[in-house]
Every structure is written in C-alpha cells, then in structure tokens.
N, C-alpha and C positions, 0 to 999 in steps of 0.2 A: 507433494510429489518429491522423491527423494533427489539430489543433487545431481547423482550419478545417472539419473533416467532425463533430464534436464541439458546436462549436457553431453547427451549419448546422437550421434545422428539417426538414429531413427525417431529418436522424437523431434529434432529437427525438419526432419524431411519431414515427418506427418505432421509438422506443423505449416509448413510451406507448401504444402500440397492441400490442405483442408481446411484452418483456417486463418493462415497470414493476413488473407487478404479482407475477408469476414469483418475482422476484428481492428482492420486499419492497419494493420500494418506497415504496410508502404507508404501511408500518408504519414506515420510514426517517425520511420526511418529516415523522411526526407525533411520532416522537423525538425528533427536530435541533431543533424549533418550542418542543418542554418544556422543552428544555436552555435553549433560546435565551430564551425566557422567565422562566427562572431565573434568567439572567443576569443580568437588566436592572436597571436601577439603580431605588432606590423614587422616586426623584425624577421620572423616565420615565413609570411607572407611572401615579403623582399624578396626572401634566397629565393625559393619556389620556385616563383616567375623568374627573376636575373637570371638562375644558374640551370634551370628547365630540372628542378630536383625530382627525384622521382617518389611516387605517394603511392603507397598501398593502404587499403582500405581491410584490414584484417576482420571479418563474422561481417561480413557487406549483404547477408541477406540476399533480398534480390535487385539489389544495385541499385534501389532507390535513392540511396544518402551517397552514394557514389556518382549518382551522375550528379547529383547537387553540390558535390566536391570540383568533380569536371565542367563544371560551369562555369565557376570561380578561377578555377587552374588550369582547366585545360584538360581534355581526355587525352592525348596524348602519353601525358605522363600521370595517368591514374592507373590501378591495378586494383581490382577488387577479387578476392579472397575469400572462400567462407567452406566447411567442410560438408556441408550438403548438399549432396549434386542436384538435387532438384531445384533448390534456389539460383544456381549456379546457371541452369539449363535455361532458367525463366527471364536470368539476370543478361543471357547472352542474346536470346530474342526480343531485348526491349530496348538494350542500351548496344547496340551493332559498335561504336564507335572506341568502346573502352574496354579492355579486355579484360576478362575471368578467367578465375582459375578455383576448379577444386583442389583445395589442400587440407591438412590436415596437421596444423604445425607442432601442436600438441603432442602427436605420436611419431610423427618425422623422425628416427635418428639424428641426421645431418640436415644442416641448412643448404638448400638447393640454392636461393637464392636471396640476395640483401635489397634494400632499399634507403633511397638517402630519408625518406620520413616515413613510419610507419604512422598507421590512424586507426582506433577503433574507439567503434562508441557504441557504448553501452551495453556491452560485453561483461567486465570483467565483473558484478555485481551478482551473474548468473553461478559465480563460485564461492564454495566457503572460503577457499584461502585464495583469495585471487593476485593480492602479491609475490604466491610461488608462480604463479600464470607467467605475471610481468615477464621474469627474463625471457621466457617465448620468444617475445616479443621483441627486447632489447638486441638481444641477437643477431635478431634480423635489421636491425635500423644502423644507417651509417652516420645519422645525425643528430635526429630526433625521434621522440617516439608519442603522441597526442592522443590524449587519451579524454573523450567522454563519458562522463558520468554519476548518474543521480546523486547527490550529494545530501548531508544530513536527513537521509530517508529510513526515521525510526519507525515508523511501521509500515514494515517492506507488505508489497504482492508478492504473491505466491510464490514469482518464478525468483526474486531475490533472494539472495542468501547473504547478501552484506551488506553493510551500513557504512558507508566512506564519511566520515568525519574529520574534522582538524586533527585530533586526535590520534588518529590512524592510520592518517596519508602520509608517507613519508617523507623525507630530502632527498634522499639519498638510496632507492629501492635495491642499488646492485652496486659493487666497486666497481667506479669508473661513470657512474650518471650521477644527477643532480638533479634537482627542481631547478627549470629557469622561469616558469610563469604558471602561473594561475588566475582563476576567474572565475565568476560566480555570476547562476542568472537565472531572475527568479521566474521560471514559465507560467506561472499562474496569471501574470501579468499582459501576458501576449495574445492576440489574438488574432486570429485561432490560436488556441493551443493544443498539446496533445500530449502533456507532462503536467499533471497539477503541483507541483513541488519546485525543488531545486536542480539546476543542472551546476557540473562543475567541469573546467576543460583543464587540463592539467598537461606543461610539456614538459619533459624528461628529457636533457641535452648530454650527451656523451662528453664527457670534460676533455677530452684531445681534441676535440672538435672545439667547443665553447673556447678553449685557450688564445686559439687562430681566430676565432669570431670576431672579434673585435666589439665584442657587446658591451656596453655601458649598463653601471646602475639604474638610468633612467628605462632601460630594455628588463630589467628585472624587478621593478618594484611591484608591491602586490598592494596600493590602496586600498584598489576596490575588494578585496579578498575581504579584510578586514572589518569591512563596513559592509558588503553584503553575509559576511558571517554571525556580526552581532543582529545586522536584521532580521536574516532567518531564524538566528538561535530564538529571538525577540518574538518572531511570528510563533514558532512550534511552541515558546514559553504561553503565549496566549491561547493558541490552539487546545494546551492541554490544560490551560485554566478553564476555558469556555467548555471543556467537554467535562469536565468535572461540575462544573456550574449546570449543564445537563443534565447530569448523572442525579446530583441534589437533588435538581428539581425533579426531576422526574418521580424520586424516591419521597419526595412531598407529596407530590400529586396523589403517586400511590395510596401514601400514607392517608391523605385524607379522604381518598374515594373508601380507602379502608374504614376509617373511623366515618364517613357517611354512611357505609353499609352496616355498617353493627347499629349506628342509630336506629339506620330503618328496622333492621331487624329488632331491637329492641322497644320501638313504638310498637311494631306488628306484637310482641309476645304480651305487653303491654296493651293492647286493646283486644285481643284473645282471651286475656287474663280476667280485664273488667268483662267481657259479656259470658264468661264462664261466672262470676259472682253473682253476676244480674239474672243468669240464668237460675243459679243456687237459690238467691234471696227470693226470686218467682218459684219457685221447687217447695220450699220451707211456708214459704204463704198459703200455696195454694194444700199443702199437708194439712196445717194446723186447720185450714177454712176442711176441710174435710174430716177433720176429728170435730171440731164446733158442731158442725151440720152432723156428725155421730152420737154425738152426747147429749143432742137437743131433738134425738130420732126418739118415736116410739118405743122400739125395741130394747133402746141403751135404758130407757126408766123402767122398762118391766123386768129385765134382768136385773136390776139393780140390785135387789133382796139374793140372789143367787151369789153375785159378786162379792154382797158382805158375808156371806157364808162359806166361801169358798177363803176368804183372808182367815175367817177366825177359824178354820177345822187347819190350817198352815199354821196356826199359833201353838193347836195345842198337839 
C-alpha cells in the first residue's frame, strides 16, 4: 500500500474502527509506551515530575501508551493527540482522566499550541522521509522532544517505509536541537512481547534549553547504545547467515529429491527396457519354433520340388 494511503486519515480511521483491536493493537501501544519509558534518561524523568512539565503524546491512537505514560507521570500533565477522530472518540471513553485532542499537525498552518516534552512512538517509520516530519514536531516542544522507534528494522512490514539506523539518525535533525540520549532495547528478549526486533528511544533537546540545564556528561553518555548496536548489528549478521544456511539447504534438499527422482525414473525406463527385450527374445524364439515346426510340416516337403523350380525359372 502506497505511503500516501498509509498515512491518509481514512485509513487510519478504518483502521481504528475495524481492526486496531483484532490485531492487538492496544496491547501493542501499551508495550511500545513501557519500552519507551524505560528508555528515558533519569534526567528527563526528574524535570517532569519536579517542574509538572507538560507531555503530549503526538499519533496516541487510542490512548493506550498514553495512559501507560500517565501512570508514570501523571494524567494531569499528559495530552494525547492523533489525527483520527475515531481513535480520539475511543481514546476519550476509556481514559476519562487525560485529555485528547484531534489534530492534525501535519496540515496545521500555525502552531495552536506548544508543549514542554513532546512523545511519539512509533510513528515516524510509517514515512519515507520522516526527518522532514521531525520539525512538526520540534516546533511544538519547549524542551524536549522523545521519540520511539523500531530501530535496525531491515526487512520492514508492510506499513514501514523506513529503516532508522546509526547511520541515519542524526545529531543534529534542525538548527537549534541536538541528540541528548539514546537507547537501545532488544524486545525479543521480553516477555510478553509484542516487537520481535529492536526498539530505539531517542531525546532531541532544544540547545537554549540544554544550556541552562545544567546536564553533565555523565547525563549524555551513550554506553549502552554502542554495545546494544554491535549486538543487534551481530544478531541480524547471524540472522542473515542462518537464512542463507536455509536457503542452501534447502536448495540441497531439492537437489537431491531432484537427483532421487530421475533415479527412479531411470530404474522404471530401465526395467521397462529389459521386459521389452525379454518380451523380444520370447517374440524371436517362439517365430523361429514356428518356422522349425514349418519346415518339418508335410506340406513344406511336398512343396519343396515347386520351390526349387520357382528359384531356377528367377535364374534364367
């Protein structure tokens, strides 16, 4: 399905309406939110709670991963967002406490309104360029801006269109942000799960903000990035060793059910062959036994004087 019918809201809504729920999805959203939570730096955390910051929860679905934010933080200061009214409508009879809003920030002209931390997860993967998306986003954030999602996911589902790598993720996405943290977490590992791959959380700090922060290197270092990066790079290195190791075998297997079947075929033409000779050499026996039993008849020795007369009148 093309990108543009992906992230159109009617297929949104027809998906919130028909099969969100089918397929898990709320139990998805309130996964992705834990992970994403886990992620976050304690530094993040701190402001939050200390300064009652305020968190919007940007494509919040139906407020599943939102209320699982407001547990942590507090509904007070949560604000979930997503541009399909129907999840919006589902989002506001199940979570009474935190409030929604349909919006649509993508098409917005002007910024109605900011937030001191924006959050979305697992959004921006659903577009080909989704670093034009970011500033969206950035825009709206007074502080921070947290972003979940699938991370070295070389062979996307359907609905992805991007592959977020080391390679790709930037520093620096707009003048005036930075990377302040990352994290990496492998969900296959969890259980339940509901992500067989990587998640990555990534925070984007407004540098007039970061200035006055007061944040230390120890607030910015990325160990585990590095060492959950070579693991994964290490697992998907094995991944596509074992599936070519498949592939082989497979292509053995074939090969010799192949070379078993021409065998057989070749016994079958082969014992077709000898009872067609056997048949022959019975054919040729029982001929000659029937000329014997002719030339040892009555009739072949009364003829006989006719037969030498019939050669010599051909002579002359």
């Amino acid at each position: 399905m093309p990108p543009t019918d992906i992230n159109s809201q009617d297929y949104w809504n027809g998906r919130f309406d028909a099969d969100w729920e089918v397929n898990h999805g709320r139990e998805q959203s309130r996964f992705f939110s834990h992970v994403a939570y886990e992620g976050m730096p304690a530094w993040l955390l701190q402001r939050i709670r200390l300064h009652g910051w305020s968190v919007c929860d940007w494509g919040c679905a139906q407020g599943d991963g939102t209320d699982v934010l407001a547990t942590y933080l507090g509904a007070q200061r949560m604000v979930g967002v997503d541009f399909a009214a129907s999840a919006i409508e589902k989002a506001r009879r199940a979570y009474g406490g935190i409030r929604f809003e349909t919006q649509d920030w993508l098409t917005e002209p002007a910024v109605s309104e900011s937030f001191d931390v924006v959050f979305s997860s697992n959004t921006l993967e659903h577009f080909t360029r989704p670093f034009e998306v970011l500033p969206r986003l950035l825009e709206r954030a007074r502080h921070c801006v947290v972003l979940a999602l699938p991370f070295l996911e070389v062979d996307r589902i359907d609905e992805h269109f991007f592959s977020f790598l080391p390679e790709n993720v930037p520093y620096s996405p707009e003048q005036g942000w930075v990377l302040a943290h990352a994290a990496v977490r492998d969900c296959r590992k969890l259980e339940p799960t509901h992500w067989f791959g990587y998640q990555i959380v990534l925070v984007y700090a407004r540098v007039e903000w970061a200035q006055t922060a007061g944040l230390h290197l120890a607030d910015l270092r990325f160990p585990q990035l590095d060492e959950s990066c070579r693991s994964a790079l290490g697992h998907h290195a094995d991944e596509i060793l074992e599936e070519r190791l498949r592939v082989l075998q497979q292509l053995n297997e074939q090969g010799n059910e192949q070379l078993q079947a021409m065998a057989q075929r070749l016994n079958t033409l082969g014992e077709r062959l000898g009872q067609v000779e056997i048949a022959r050499d019975a054919e040729i026996r029982s001929l000659r036994q029937e000329l014997a039993t002719l030339r040892d008849s009555t009739s072949w020795r009364v003829t006989a004087p006719l037969r030498s007369l019939g050669r010599l009148l051909r002579r002359h």
